[in-house]
C-alpha distance (Angstrom), angle and dihedral (degrees) to the residues before:
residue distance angle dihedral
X1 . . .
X2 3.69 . .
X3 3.61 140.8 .
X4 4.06 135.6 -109.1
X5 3.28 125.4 -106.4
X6 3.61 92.0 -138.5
X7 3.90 84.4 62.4
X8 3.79 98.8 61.9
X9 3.67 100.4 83.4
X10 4.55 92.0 40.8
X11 3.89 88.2 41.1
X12 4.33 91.3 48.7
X13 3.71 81.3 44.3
X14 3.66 100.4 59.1
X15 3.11 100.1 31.4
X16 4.06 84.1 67.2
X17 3.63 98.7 41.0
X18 3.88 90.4 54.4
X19 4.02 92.0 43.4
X20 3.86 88.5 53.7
X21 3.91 88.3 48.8
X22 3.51 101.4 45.8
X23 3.93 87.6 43.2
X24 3.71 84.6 59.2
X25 3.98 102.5 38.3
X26 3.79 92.0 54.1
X27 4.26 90.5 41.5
X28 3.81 91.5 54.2
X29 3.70 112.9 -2.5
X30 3.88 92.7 51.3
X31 3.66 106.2 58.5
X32 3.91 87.0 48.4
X33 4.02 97.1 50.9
X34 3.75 112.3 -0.2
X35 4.22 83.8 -169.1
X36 3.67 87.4 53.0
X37 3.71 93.3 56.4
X38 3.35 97.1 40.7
X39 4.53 88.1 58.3
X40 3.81 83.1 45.5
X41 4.24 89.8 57.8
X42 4.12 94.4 41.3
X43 3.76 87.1 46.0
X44 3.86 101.3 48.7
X45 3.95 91.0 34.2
X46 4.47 88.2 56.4
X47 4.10 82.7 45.6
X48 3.70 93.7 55.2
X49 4.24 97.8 34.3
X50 3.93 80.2 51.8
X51 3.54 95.5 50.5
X52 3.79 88.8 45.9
X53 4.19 93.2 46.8
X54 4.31 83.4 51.1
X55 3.74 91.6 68.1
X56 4.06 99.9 38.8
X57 3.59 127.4 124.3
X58 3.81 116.5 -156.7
X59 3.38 126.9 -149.1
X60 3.63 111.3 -109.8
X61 4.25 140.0 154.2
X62 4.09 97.1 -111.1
X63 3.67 119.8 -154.4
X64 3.44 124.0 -92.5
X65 3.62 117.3 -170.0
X66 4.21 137.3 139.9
X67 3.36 90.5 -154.4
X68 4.12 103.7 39.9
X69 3.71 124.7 78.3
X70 3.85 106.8 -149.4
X71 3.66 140.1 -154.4
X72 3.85 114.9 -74.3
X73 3.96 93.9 -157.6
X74 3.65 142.3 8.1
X75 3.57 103.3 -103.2
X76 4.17 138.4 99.5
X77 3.80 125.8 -75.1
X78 4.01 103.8 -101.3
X79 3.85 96.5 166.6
X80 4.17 149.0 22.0
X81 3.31 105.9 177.9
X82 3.85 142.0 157.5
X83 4.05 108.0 -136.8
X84 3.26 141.8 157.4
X85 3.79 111.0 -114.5
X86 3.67 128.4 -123.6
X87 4.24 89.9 -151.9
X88 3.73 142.8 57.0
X89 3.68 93.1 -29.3
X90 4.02 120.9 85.4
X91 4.25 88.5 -173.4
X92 3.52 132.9 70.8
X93 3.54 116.1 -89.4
X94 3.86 143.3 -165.6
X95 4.20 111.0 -101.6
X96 3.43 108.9 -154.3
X97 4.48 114.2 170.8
X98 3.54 133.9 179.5
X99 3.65 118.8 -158.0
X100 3.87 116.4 -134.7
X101 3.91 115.9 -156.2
X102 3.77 121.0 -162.4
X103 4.61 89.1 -99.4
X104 3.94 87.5 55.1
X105 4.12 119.0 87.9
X106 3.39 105.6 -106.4
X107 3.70 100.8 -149.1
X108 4.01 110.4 139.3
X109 4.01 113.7 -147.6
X110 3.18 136.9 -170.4
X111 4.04 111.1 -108.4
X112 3.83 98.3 -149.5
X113 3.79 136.9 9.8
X114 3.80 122.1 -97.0
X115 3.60 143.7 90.6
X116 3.64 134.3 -54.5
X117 3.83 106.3 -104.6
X118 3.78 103.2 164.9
X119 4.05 126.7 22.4
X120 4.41 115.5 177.0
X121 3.84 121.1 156.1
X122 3.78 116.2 -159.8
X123 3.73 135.9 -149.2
X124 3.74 107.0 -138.6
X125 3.79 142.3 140.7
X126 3.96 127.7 -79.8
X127 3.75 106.5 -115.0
X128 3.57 114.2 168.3
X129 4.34 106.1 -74.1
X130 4.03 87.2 -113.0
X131 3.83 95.4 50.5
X132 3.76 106.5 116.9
X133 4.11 90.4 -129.1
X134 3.54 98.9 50.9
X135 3.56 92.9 88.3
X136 3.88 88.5 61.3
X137 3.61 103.0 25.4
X138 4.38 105.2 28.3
X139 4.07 116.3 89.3
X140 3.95 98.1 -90.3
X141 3.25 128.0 163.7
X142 4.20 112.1 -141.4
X143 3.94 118.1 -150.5
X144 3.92 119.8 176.6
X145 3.50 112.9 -157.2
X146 4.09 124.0 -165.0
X147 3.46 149.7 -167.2
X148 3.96 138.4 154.7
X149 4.26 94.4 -71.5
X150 3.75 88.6 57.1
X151 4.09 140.7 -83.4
X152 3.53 134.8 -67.8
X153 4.37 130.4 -157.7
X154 3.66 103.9 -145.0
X155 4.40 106.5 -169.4
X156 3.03 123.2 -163.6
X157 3.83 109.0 -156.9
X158 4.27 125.9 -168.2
X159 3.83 110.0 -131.8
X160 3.74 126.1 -155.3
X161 3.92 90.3 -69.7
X162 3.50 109.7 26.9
X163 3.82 103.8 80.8
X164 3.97 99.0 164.7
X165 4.05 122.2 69.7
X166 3.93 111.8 -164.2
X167 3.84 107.6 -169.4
X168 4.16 109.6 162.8
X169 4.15 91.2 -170.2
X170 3.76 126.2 121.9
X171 3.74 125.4 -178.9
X172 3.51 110.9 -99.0
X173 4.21 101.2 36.4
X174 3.93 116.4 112.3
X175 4.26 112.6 -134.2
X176 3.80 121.0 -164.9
X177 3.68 115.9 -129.7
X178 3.74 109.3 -71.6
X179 3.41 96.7 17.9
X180 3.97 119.7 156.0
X181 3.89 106.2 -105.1
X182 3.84 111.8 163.0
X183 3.85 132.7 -12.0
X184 4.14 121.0 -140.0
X185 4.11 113.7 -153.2
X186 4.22 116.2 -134.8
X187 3.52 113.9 -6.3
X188 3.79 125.2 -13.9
X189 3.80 145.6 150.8
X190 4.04 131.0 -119.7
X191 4.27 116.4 -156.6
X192 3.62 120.4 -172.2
X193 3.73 120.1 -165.4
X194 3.83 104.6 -142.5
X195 3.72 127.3 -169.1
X196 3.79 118.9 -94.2
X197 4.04 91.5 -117.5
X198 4.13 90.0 53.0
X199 3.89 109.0 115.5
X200 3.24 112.9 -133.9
X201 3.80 131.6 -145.5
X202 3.70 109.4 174.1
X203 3.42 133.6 76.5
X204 3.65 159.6 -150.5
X205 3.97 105.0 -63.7
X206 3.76 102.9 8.8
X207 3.29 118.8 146.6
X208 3.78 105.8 -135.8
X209 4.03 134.0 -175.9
X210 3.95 120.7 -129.4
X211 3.58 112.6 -106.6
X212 3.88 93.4 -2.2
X213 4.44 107.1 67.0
X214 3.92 111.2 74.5
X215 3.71 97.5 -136.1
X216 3.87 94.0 -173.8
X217 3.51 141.0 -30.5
X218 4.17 138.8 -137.7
């Protein structure tokens, strides 16, 4: 297991903040109520391991596969839908969204291989992740990736908590399958807009691993 880059400068922060507490609990909270103190530590020392656990990476054989379109995020299946998107696409597509909460690894990957065809952040509110308008209405940041079995829109969409979208994309750049594309911090949401024809095997409520769980196929 390793950890994010986008967790150095949160981790370093922490880290600090609970240093200067615990400097303080055990200077003047200690000698009053050694048990007190002691909470205090276990307490602040969870906070921080959490904070550290939010921005890991395990180690894990991803899924590489022409034919298989693969889970974007760690997360559970919260909808399979046929809509009519509001981007890029003029037909209907197949919207298929995995709900991150702040314990999942919030690595974002790219379900198939192919280039980078269409890149759009939005400005938008920060509904909670499973609200049915935050694909439409949340910040999100939309990226349509390519190649010659068809295209893909990958969203990334902010949730009630997660207030910072990392995408490192640009049009024009070829990703393997499973490659890291974007990161979302504390509790977020990824849609993918699939074509009508895609076969797909997951369903409502699975619980699915980024870059690992064939969600459907072509």
């Amino acid at each position: 297991m390793t950890i994010h880059k986008e967790g150095t400068a949160t981790i370093s922060l922490i880290a600090v903040i609970v240093g200067l507490i615990n400097l303080a609990n055990f200077s003047y909270l200690y000698p009053v109520s050694a048990c007190a103190a002691w909470v205090v530590l276990a307490v602040t020392l969870a906070f921080f391991l959490f904070i550290v656990s939010f921005f890991r990476i395990p180690n894990r054989v991803l899924t590489l596969n022409d034919d298989a379109i693969v889970a974007p995020a760690d997360g559970k299946v919260v909808v399979i839908e046929e809509v009519q998107p509001d981007e890029y696409y003029t037909e209907k597509r197949i919207q298929l969204s995995v709900f991150m909460s702040p314990a999942n690894v919030h690595v974002n990957r790219l379900p198939i291989a192919g280039n980078i065809v269409y890149n759009k952040y939005h400005a938008g509110k920060y509904l909670v992740a499973w609200h049915p308008k935050s694909s439409t209405e949340n910040e999100r940041w939309s990226v349509v990736v390519e190649n010659s079995k068809g295209s893909i829109l990958c969203k990334q969409i902010a949730g009630a908590l997660a207030k910072r979208i990392c995408n490192y994309t640009s049009v024009g750049q070829h990703f393997d399958q499973t490659a890291e594309y974007g990161f979302i911090k504390f509790g977020s949401r990824v849609d993918l807009l699939l074509p009508v024809g895609a076969k797909i095997h997951a369903k409502i409520g699975d619980k699915v691993k980024g870059g690992v769980t064939v969600l459907a196929s072509w």
